[in-house]
Residue frames as a rotation matrix with the C-alpha (Angstrom) as fourth column:
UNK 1
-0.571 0.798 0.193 25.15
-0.205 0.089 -0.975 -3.03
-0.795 -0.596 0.113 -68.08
UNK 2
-0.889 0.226 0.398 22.81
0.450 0.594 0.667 -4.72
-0.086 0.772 -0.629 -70.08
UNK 3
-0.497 0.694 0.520 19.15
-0.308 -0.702 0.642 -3.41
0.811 0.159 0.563 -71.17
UNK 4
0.212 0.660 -0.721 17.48
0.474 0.576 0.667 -5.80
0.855 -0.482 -0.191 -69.02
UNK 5
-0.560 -0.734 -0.385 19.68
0.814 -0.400 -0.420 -4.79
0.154 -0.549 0.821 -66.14
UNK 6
-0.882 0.104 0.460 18.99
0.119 -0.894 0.431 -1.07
0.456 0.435 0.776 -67.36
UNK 7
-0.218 0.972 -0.090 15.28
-0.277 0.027 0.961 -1.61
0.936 0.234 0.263 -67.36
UNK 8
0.164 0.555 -0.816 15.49
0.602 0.599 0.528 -2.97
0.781 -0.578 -0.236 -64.10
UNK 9
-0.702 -0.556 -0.446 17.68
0.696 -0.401 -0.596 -0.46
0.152 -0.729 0.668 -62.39
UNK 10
-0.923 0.221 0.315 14.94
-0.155 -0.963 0.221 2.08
0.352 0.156 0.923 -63.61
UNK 11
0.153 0.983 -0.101 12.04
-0.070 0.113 0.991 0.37
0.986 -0.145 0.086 -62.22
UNK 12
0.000 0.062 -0.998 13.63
0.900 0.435 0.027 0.08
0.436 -0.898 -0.056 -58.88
UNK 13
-0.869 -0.491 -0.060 14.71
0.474 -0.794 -0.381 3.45
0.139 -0.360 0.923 -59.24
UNK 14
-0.406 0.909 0.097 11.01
-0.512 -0.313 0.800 4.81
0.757 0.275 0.593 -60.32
UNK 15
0.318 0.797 -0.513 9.61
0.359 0.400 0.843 2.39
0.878 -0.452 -0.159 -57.28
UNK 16
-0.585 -0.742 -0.327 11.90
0.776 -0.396 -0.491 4.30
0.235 -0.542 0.807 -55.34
UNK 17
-0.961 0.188 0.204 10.81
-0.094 -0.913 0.398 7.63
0.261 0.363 0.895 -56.28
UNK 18
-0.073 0.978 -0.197 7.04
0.209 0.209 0.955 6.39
0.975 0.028 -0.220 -56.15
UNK 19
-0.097 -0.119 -0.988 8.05
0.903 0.407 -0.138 5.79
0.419 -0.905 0.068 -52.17
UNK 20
-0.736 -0.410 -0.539 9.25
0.660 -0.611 -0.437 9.35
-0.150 -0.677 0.720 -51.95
UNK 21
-0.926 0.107 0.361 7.00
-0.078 -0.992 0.095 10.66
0.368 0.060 0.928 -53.22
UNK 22
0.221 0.869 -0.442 3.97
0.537 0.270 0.799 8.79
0.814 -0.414 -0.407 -51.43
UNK 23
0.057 0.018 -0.998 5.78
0.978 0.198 0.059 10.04
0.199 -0.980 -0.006 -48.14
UNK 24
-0.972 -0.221 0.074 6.49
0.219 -0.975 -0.037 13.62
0.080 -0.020 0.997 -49.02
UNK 25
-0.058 0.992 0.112 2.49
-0.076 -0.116 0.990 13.59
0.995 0.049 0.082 -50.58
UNK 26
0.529 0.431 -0.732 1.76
0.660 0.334 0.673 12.33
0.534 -0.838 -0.107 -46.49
UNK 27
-0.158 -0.322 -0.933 4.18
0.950 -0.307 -0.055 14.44
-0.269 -0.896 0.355 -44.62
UNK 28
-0.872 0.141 0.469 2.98
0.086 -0.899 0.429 17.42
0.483 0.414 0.772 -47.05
UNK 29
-0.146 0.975 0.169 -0.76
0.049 -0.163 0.985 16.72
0.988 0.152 -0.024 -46.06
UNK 30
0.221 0.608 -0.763 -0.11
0.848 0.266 0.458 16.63
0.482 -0.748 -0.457 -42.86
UNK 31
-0.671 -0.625 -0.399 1.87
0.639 -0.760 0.115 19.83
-0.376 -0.178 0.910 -42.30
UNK 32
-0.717 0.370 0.590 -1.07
0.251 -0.654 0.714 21.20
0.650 0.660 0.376 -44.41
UNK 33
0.052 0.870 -0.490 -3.58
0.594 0.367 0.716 19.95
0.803 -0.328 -0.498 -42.05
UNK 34
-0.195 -0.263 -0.945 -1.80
0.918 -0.388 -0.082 21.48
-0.345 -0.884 0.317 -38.88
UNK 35
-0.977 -0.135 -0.168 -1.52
0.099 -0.973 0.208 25.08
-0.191 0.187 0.964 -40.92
UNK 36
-0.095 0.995 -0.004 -5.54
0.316 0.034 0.948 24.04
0.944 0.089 -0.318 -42.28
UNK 37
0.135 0.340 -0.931 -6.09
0.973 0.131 0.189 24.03
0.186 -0.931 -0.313 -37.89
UNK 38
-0.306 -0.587 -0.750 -4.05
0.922 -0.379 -0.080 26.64
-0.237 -0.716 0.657 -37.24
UNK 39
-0.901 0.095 0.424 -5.44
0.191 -0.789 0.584 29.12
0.390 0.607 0.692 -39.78
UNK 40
-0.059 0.991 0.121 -8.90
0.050 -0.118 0.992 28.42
0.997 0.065 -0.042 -38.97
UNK 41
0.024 -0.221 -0.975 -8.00
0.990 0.138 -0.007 29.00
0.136 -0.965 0.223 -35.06
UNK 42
-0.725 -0.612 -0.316 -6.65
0.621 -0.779 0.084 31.85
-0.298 -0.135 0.945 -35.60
UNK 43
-0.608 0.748 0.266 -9.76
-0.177 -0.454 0.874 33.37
0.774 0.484 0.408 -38.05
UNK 44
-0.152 0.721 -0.676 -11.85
0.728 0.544 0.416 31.80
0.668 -0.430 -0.607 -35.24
UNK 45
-0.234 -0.351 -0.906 -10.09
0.814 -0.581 0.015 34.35
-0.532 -0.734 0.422 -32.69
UNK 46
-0.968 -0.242 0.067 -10.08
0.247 -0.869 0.428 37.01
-0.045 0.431 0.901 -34.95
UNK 47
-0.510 0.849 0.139 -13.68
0.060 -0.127 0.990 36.16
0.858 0.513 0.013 -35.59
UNK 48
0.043 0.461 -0.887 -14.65
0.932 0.301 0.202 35.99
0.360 -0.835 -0.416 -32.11
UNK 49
-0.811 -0.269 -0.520 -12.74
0.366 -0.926 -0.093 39.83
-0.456 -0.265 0.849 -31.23
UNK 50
-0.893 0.249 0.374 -14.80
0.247 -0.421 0.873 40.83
0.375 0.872 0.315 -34.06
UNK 51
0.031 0.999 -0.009 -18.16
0.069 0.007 0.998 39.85
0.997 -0.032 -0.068 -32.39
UNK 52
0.001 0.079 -0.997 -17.34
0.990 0.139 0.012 40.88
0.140 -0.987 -0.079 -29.23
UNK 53
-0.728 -0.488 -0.481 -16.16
0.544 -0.838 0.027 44.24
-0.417 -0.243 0.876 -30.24
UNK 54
-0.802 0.550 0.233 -19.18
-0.061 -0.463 0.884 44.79
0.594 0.695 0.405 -32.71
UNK 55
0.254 0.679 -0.688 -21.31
0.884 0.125 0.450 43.33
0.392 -0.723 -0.569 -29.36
UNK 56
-0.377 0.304 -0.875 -19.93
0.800 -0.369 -0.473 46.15
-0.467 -0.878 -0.104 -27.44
UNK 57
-0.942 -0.069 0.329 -20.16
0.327 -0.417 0.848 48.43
0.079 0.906 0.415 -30.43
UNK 58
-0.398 0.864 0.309 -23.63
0.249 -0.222 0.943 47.77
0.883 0.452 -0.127 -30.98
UNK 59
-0.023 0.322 -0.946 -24.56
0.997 0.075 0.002 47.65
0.072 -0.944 -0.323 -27.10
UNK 60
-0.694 -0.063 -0.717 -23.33
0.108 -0.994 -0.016 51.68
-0.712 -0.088 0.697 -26.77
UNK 61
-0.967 0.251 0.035 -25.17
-0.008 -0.167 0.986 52.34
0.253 0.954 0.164 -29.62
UNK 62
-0.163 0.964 -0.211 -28.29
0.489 0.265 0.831 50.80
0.857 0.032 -0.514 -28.31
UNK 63
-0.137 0.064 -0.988 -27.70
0.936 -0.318 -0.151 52.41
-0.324 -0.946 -0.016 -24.69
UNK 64
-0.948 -0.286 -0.137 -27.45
0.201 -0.877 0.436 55.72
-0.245 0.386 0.889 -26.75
UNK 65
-0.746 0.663 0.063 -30.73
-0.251 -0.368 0.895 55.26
0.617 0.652 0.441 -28.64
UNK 66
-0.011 0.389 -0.921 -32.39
0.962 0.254 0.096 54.02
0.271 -0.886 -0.377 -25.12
UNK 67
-0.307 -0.491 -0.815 -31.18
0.888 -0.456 -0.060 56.69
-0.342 -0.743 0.576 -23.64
UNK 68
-0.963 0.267 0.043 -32.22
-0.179 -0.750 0.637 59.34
0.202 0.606 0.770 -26.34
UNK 69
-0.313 0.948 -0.057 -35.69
-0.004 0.058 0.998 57.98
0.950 0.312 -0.014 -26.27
UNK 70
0.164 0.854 -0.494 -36.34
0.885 0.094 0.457 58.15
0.436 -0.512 -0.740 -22.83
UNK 71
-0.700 -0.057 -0.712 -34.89
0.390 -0.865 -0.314 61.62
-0.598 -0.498 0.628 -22.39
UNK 72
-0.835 0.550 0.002 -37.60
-0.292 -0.447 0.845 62.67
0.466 0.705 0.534 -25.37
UNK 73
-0.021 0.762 -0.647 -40.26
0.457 0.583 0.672 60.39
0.889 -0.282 -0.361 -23.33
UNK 74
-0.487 -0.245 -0.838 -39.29
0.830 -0.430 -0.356 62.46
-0.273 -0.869 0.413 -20.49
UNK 75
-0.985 -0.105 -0.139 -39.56
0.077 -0.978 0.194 65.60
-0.156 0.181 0.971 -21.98
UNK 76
-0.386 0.921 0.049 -42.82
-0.022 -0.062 0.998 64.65
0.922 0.384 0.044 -23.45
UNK 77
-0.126 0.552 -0.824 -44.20
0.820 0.525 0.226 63.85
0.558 -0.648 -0.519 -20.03
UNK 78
-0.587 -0.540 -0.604 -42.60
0.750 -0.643 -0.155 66.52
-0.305 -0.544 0.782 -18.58
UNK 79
-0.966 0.254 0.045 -44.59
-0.155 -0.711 0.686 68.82
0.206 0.656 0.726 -21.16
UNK 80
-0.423 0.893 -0.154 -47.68
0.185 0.252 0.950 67.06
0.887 0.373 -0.272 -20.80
UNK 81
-0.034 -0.123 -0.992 -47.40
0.997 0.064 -0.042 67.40
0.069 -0.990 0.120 -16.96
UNK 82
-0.976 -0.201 -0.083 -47.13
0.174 -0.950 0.258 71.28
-0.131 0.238 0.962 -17.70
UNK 83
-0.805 0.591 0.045 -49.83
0.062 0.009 0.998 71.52
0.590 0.807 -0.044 -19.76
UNK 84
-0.046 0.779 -0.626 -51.93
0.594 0.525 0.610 69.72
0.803 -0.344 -0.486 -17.40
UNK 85
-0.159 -0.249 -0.955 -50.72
0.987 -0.052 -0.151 71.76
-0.012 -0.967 0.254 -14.68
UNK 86
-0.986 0.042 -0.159 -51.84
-0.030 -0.997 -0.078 75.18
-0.162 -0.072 0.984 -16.07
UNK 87
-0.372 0.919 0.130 -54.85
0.132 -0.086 0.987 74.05
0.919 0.385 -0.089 -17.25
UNK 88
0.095 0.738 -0.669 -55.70
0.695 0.432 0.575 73.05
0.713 -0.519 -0.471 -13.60
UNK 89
-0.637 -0.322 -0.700 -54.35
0.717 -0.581 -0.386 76.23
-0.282 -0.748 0.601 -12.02
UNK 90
-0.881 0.447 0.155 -56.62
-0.340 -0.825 0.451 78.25
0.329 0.345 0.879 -14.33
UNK 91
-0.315 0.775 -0.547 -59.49
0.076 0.595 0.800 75.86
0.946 0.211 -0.247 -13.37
UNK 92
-0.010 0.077 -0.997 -58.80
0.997 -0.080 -0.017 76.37
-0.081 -0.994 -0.076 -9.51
UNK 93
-0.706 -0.135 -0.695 -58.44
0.242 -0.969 -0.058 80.14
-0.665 -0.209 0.717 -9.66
UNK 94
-0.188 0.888 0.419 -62.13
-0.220 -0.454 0.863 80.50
0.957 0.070 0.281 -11.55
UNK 95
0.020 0.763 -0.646 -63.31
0.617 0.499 0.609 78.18
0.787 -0.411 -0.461 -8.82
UNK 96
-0.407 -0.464 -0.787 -61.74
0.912 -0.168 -0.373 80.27
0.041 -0.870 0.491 -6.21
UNK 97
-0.890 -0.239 0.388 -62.96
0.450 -0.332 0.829 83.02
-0.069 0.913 0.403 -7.93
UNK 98
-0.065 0.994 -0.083 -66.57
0.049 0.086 0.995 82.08
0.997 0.060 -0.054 -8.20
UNK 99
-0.123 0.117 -0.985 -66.03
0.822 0.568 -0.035 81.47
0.556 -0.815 -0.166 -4.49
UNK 100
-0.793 -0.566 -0.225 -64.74
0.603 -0.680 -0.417 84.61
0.084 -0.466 0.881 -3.59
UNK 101
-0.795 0.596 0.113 -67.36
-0.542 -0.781 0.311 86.80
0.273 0.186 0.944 -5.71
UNK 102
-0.310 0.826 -0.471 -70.14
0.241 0.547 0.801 83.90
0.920 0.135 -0.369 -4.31
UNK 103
-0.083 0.092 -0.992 -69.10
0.996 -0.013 -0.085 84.80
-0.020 -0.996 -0.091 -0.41
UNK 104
-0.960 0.143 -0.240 -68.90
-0.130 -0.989 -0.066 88.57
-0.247 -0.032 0.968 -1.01
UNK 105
-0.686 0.701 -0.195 -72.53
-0.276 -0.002 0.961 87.93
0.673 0.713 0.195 -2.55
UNK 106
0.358 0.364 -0.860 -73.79
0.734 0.459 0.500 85.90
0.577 -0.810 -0.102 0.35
UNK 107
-0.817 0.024 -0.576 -71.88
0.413 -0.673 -0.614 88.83
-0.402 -0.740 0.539 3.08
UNK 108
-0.924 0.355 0.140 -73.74
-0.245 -0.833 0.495 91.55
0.292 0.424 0.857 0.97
UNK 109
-0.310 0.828 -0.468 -76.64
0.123 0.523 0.844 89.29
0.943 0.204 -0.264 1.10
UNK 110
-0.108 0.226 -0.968 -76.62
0.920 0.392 -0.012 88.46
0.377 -0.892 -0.250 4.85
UNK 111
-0.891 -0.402 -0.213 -75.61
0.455 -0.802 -0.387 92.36
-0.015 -0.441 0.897 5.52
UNK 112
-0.727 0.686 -0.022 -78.89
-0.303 -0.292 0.907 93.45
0.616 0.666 0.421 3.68
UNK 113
0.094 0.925 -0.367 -80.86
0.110 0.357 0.928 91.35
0.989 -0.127 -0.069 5.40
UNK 114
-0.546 -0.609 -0.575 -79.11
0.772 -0.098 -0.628 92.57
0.326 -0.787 0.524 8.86
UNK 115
-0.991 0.090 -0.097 -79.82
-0.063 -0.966 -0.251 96.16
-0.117 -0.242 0.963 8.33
UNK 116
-0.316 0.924 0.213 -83.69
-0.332 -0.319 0.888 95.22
0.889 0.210 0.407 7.03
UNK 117
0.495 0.549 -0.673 -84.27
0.708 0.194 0.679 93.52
0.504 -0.813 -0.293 10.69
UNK 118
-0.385 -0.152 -0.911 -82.59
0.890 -0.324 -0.322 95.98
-0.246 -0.934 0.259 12.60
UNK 119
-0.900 0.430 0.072 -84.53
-0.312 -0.751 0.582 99.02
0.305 0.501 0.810 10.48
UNK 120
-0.039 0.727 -0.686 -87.56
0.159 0.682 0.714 96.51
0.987 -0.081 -0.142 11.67
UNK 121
-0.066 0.048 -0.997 -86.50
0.891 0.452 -0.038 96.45
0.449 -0.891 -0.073 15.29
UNK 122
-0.845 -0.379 -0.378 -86.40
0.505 -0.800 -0.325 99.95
-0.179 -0.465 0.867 15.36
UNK 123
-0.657 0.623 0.424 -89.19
-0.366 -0.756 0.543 100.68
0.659 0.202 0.725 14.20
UNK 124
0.032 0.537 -0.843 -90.92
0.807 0.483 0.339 97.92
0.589 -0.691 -0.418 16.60
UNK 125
-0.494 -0.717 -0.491 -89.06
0.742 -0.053 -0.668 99.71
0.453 -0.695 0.558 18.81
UNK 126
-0.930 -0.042 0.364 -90.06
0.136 -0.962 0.236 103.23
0.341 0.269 0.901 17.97
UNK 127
-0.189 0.972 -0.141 -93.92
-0.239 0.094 0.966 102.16
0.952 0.217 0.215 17.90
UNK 128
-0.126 -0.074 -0.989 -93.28
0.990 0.054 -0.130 100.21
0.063 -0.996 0.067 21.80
UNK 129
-0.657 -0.189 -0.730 -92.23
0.696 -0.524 -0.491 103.71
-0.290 -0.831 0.476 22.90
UNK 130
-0.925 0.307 0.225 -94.83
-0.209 -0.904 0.373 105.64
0.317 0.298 0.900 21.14
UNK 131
-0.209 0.658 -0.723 -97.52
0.147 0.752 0.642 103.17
0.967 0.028 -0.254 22.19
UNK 132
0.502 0.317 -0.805 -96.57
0.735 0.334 0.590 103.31
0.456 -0.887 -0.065 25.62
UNK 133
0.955 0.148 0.258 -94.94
0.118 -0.985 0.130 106.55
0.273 -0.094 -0.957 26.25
UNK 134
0.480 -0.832 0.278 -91.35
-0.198 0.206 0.958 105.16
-0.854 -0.515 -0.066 27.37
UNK 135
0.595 -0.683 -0.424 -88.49
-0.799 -0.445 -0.405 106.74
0.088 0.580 -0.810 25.78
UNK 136
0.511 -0.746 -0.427 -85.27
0.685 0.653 -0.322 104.40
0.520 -0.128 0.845 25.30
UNK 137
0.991 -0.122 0.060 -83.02
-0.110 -0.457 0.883 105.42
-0.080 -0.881 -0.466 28.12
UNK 138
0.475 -0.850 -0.229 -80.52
0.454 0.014 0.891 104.71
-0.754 -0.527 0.392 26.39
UNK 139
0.292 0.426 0.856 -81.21
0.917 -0.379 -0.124 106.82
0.272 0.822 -0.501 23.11
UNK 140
-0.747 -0.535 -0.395 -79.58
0.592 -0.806 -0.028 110.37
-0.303 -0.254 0.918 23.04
């Protein structure tokens, strides 16, 4: 074999080689590409569980801190509703009170003024029968 020869076998060989390796380079990149998809599919899923599970996560959480605050908003009402509810039982039971010791005031009253007309009618009375000489008949 001669150089020339030589020189040529090695450029066919080397345009060879170029070939394989243009098609490996392509049938690498594309095998990458598919595993490139597949990876990021997969992270996608993974990344989706994630934010579903931290959704329900956080949901309980938030039902919890709902839930705390209106049993404390309860309570507070609940208290304030108390509160309100002795104040106004002491308020009704003066009024009642005043009422009571106003109607005993007003009997007493009315009694008083009972016994001064019938202390009146008797003496009318008394005077009629001394006036005119006729006992009550029905006077013991």
């Amino acid at each position: 074999m001669t150089a020339n020869e030589f020189k040529k076998l090695l450029t066919e060989i080397g345009n060879l080689i170029d070939a394989r390796a243009k098609t490996t380079e392509t049938f690498v990149r594309g095998v990458v590409a598919v595993e490139v998809k597949a990876s990021e599919e997969r992270q996608n899923q993974q990344f989706e569980a994630f934010k579903q599970e931290l959704g329900k996560e956080l949901a309980k959480k938030i039902d919890a801190l709902l839930e705390k605050r209106l049993e404390e908003h309860l309570q507070g009402v609940e208290e304030h509703f108390e509160t309100q509810l002795k104040e106004l039982k002491g308020e009704l039971l003066g009024e009642i009170l005043a009422a009571r010791a106003e109607a005993k005031a007003n009997d007493l009253d009315m009694k008083a003024k009972i016994i001064r007309i019938l202390h009146k009618h008797e003496r009318w009375l008394e005077e009629m029968e001394k006036a005119t000489g006729v006992s009550d008949p029905d006077k013991n």
